[in-house]
ZAMARGU-4260 file (C-alpha; in steps of 0.2 Angstrom, whole numbers, plus 5000, padded with zeros to 4 digits):
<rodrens>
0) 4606/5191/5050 | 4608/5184/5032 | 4598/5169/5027 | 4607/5153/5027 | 4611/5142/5012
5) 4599/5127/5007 | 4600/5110/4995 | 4590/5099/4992 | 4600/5089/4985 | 4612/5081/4996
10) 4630/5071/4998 | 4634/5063/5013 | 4651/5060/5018 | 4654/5048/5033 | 4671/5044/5043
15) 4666/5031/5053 | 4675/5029/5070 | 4683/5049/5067 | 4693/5052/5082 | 4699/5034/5083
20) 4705/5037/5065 | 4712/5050/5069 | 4723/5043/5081 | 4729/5029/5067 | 4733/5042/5056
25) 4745/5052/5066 | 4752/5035/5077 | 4760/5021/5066 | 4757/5003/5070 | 4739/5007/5077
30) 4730/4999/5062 | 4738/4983/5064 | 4734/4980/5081 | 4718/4981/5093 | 4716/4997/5098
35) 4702/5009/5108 | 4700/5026/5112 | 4697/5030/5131 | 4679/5043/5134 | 4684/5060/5136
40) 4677/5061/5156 | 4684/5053/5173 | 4674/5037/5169 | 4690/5030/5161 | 4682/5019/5151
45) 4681/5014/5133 | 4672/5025/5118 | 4679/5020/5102 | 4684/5001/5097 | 4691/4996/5081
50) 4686/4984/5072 | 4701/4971/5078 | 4696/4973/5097 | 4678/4970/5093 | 4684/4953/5085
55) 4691/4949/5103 | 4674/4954/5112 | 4680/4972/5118 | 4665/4986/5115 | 4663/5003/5119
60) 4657/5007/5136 | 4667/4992/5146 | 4682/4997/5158 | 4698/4996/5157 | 4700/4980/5166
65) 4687/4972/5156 | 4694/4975/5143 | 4711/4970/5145 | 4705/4954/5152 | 4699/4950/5135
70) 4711/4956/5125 | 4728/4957/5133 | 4737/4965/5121 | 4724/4979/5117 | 4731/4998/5113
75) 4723/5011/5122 | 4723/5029/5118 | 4720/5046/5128 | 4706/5055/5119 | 4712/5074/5110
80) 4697/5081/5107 | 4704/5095/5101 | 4712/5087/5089 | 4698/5079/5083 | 4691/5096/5082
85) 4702/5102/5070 | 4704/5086/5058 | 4686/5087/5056 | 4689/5108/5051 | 4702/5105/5039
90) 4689/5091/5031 | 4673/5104/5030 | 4684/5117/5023 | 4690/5105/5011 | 4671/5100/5006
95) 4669/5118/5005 | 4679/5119/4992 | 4667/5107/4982 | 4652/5116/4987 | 4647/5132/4998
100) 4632/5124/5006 | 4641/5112/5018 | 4630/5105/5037 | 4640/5096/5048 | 4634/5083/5059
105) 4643/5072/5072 | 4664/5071/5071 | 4666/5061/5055 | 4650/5066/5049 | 4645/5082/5034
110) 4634/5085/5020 | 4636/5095/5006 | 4621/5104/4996 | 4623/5101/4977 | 4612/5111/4968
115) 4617/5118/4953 | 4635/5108/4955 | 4628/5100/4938 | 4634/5115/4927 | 4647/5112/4934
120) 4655/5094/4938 | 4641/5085/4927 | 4628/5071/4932 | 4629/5066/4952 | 4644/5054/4949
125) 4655/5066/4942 | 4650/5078/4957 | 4655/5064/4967 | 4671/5059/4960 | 4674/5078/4964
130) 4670/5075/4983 | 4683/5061/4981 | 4696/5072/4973 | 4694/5084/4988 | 4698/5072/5002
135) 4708/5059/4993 | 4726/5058/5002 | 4718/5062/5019 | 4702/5050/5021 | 4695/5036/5013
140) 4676/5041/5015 | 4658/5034/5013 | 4649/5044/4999 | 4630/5043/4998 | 4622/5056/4985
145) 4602/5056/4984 | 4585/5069/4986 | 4586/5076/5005 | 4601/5071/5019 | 4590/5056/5025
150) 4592/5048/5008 | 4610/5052/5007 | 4616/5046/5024 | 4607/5030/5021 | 4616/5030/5006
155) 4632/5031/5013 | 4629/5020/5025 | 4628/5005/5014 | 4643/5012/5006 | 4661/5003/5006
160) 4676/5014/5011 | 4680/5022/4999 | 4666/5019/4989 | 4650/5029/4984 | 4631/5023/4982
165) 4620/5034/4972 | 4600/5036/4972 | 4594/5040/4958 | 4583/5055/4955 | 4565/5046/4958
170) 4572/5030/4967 | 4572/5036/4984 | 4556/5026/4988 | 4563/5008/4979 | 4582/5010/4989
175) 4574/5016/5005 | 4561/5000/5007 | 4573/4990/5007 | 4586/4996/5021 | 4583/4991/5040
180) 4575/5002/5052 | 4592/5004/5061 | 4596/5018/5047 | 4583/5028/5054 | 4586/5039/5070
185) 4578/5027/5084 | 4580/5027/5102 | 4581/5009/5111 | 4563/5008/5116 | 4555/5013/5098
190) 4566/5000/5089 | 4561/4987/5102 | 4543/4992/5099 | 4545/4992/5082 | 4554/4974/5081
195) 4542/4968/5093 | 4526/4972/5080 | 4540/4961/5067 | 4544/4978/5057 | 4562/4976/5051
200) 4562/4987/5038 | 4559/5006/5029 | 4546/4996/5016 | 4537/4987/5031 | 4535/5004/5039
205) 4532/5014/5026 | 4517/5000/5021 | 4506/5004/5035 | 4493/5019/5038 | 4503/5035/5041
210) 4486/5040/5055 | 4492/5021/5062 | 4508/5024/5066 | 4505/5041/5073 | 4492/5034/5084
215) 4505/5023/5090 | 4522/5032/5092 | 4516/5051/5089 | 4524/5064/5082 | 4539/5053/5082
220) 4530/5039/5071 | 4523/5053/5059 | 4541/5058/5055 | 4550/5040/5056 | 4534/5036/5043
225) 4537/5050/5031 | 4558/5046/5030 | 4554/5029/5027 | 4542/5034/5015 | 4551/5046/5004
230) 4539/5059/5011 | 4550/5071/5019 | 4567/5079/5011 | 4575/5086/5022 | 4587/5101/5015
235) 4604/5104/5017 | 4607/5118/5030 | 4622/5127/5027 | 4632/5137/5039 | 4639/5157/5040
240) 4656/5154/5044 | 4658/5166/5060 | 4673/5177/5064 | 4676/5169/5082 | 4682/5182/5095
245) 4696/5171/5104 | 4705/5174/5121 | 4716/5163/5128 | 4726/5163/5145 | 4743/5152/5148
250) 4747/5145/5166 | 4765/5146/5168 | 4761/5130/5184 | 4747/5115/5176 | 4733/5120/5188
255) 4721/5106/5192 | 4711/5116/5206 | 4692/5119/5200 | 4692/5137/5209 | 4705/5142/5200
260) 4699/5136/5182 | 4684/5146/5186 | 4691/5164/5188 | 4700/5160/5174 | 4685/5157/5165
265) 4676/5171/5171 | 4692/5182/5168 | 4692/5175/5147 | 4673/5178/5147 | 4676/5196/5153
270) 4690/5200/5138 | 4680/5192/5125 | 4665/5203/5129 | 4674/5217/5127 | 4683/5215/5108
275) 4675/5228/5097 | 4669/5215/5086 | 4656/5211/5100 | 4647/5227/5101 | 4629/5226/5096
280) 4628/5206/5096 | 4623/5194/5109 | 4633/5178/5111 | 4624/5162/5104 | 4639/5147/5104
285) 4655/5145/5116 | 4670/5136/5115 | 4680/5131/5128 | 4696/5122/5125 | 4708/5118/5139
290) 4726/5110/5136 | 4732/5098/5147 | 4748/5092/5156 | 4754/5078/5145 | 4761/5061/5153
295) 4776/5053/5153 | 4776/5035/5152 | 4771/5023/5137 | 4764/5009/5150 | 4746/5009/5156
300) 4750/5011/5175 | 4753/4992/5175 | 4734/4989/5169 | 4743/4974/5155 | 4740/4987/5140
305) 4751/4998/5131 | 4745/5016/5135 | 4746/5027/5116 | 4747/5043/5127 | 4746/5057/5114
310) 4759/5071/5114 | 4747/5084/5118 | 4731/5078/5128 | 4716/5091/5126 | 4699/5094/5133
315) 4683/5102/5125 | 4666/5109/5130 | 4655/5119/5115 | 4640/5126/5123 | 4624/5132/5113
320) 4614/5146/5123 | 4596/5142/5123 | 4594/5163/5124 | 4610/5172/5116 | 4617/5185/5129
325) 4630/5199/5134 | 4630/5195/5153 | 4647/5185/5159 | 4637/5176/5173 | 4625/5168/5162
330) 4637/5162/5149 | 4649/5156/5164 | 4634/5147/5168 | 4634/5133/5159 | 4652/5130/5156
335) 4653/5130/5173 | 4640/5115/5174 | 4650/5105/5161 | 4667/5108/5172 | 4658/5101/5188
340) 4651/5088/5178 | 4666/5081/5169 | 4681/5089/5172 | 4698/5089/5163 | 4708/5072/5164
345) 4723/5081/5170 | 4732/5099/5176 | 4724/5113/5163 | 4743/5121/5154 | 4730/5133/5144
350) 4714/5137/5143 | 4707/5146/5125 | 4687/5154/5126 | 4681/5156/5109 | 4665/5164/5105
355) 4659/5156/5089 | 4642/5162/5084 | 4633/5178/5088 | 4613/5184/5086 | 4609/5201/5086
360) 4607/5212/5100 | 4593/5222/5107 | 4585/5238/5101 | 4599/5246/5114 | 4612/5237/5108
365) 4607/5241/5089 | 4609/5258/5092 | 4629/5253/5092 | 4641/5246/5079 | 4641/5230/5074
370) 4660/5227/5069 | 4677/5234/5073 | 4678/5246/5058 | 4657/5254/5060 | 4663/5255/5081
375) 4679/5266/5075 | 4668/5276/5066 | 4655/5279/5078 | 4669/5283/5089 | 4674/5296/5077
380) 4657/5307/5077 | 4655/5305/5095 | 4671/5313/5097 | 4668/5325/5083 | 4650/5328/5090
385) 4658/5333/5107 | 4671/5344/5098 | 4657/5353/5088 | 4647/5355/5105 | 4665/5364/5113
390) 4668/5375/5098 | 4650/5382/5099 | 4650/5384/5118 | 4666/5396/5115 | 4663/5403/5101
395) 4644/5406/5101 | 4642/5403/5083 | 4645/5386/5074 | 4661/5384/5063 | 4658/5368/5057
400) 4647/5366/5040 | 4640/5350/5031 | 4642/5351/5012 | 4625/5344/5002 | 4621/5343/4984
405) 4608/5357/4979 | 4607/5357/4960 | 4620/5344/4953 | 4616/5344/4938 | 4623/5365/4935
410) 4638/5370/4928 | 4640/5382/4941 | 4650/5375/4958 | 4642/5386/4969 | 4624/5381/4966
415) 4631/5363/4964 | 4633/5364/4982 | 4627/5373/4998 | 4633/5372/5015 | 4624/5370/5031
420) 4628/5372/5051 | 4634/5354/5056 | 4619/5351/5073 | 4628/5337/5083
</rodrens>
């Protein structure tokens, strides 16, 4: 497998609220009006709020009729994670126009190595405004340039839309003591923890004894220490775009039946494992995608809310083996948990399997190609192989020769060359 890209110098780009900017970007009238998304699952209840609604008191995570109670005239959206999916593509392939070393993160959410951009845009602002240039028209971004991606993402996150904060080279540790611990990636208990011992911010953290706070939180509080401390720089990663291996069935009825979405499944799963590109590597990432029946109506079943039911609603599970594999069962596996688990909001019109990254495969599996051309050729000498093996079983004598280089350097062709009986 080749080695993966590295920076460490970073640029953060950040979309907050992506999907439900999404939504206002292809739906007029949505800006000006409360709105929120609906969770992709069964629960039905809100994930995304714009910043209107939460003027009026709605928040992610409340109902539908909690909702509405506080904010009558609040616009609610079916989730197209799909669509989401592929807005947030079209940005990373637009970043990676800027730079080839390009990490995402959550929807909304990317970094881009720049090392070496300098011979090229100039000093970090010019790379930047370059960043800008690339997006501009499609997304007002945060921008947040700086040593490592912790540094750049706090960066961003102090960022205006469409603005851009800089850390100079050297300055990480002044901008970061400064910031509240919320920049840093806590969960609930350790922030309480943390507020509770009256620690607010990175330069209060970063103050005490490193062996303190790993005494206290362990290898949790050594790694919170260091990022508050400029210690650690973390690199940007960048990814090997992979050519996916895609199969994809149409159901000429919606099927809503979980027995049925199965065998499909299973069936995709099957086709996909045999494409040629397949052979000799082990399957490491799935995609699922199933598109669903779309609705009618522009009311919200008499809940009080407008209902902003997209044209095409969608549904989306993306699966990481822990141990890559060939075997169908064991890739079903999972997807089959995430289909029990939260199912599709609606009738499945298509389902599309997509194998998206690969590892490579055993010794046994080396021994085959790797990609469609190499498996054409190997099938070529297996059959030319089993046509020498004929001929000498007939004619008891080999016909076929290979032609090797002897003395090349002669001017003679026939002691240039020599031929020798072709052993399959």
């Amino acid at each position: 497998m080749p080695q993966r890209p590295t920076s460490s110098l970073a640029a953060c780009v950040w979309i907050p609220l992506f999907p439900l900017r999404c939504e206002e970007a292809r739906r007029e009238g949505l800006v000006t009006h409360p709105t929120a998304l609906l969770a992709p699952d069964l629960s039905r209840k809100l994930w995304q709020v714009s910043p209107l609604a939460r003027h009026t008191g709605v928040r992610p995570g409340m109902t539908v009729s909690q909702a509405i109670g506080l904010c009558p005239t609040l616009r609610l959206c079916e989730p197209d994670p799909v669509h989401y999916d592929e807005r947030f593509a079209r940005l990373l392939a637009a970043l990676n126009e800027v730079s080839p070393v390009v990490e995402a993160g959550e929807l909304g959410l990317a970094y881009l190595g720049t090392d070496g951009l300098e011979g090229i845009f100039g000093p970090p602002k010019k790379v930047v405004e370059a960043i800008e240039c690339a997006v501009r028209g499609t997304w007002s971004v945060r921008l947040g340039w700086g040593k490592g991606k912790f540094a750049a993402w706090v960066a961003a996150s102090r960022a205006k839309p469409g603005e851009a904060v800089i850390v100079p080279a050297g300055g990480e540790g002044k901008f970061l003591s400064a910031q509240p611990i919320a920049v840093l990636p806590l969960d609930p208990d350790t922030h309480r923890r943390l507020r509770q011992l009256g620690i607010r911010t990175l330069g209060a953290l970063a103050a005490l004894p490193e062996e303190a706070v790993t005494a206290q939180f362990g290898a949790v509080g050594r790694r919170l220490w260091r990022l508050a401390a400029g210690r650690t720089v973390e690199p940007v990663v960048g990814s090997i775009a992979p050519e996916p291996i895609v199969a994809a069935l149409t159901f000429f009825t919606p099927v809503g039946e979980r027995d049925l979405i199965e065998r499909a499944i299973d069936q995709l799963i099957a086709r996909a494992l045999k494409d040629s590109r397949r052979i000799g590597w082990r399957v490491q990432a799935v995609r699922l995608v199933a598109e669903l029946e779309s609705w009618g109506g522009d009311e919200d079943g008499g809940r009080g809310a407008a209902c902003c039911a997209p044209t095409n609603r969608s549904w989306l599970v993306t699966v990481l083996l822990k141990d890559p594999t060939a075997d169908g069962a064991r890739i079903a596996a999972p997807l089959r948990t995430r289909l029990e688990q939260a199912p599709p909001a609606g009738a499945v019109t298509r389902l599309i399997l997509e194998f998206t990254a690969f590892a490579p495969g055993t010794t046994e599996l080396q021994l085959f190609a790797r990609d469609a051309v190499a498996a054409a050729r190997a099938g070529q000498r297996r059959a030319l192989e089993s046509a020498a093996r004929e001929i000498h079983q007939r004619l008891k004598r080999t016909c076929l020769y290979h032609v090797i280089e002897v003395q090349p350097w002669s001017r003679l062709p026939e002691r240039r060359y020599a031929l020798i009986d072709f052993e399959p």
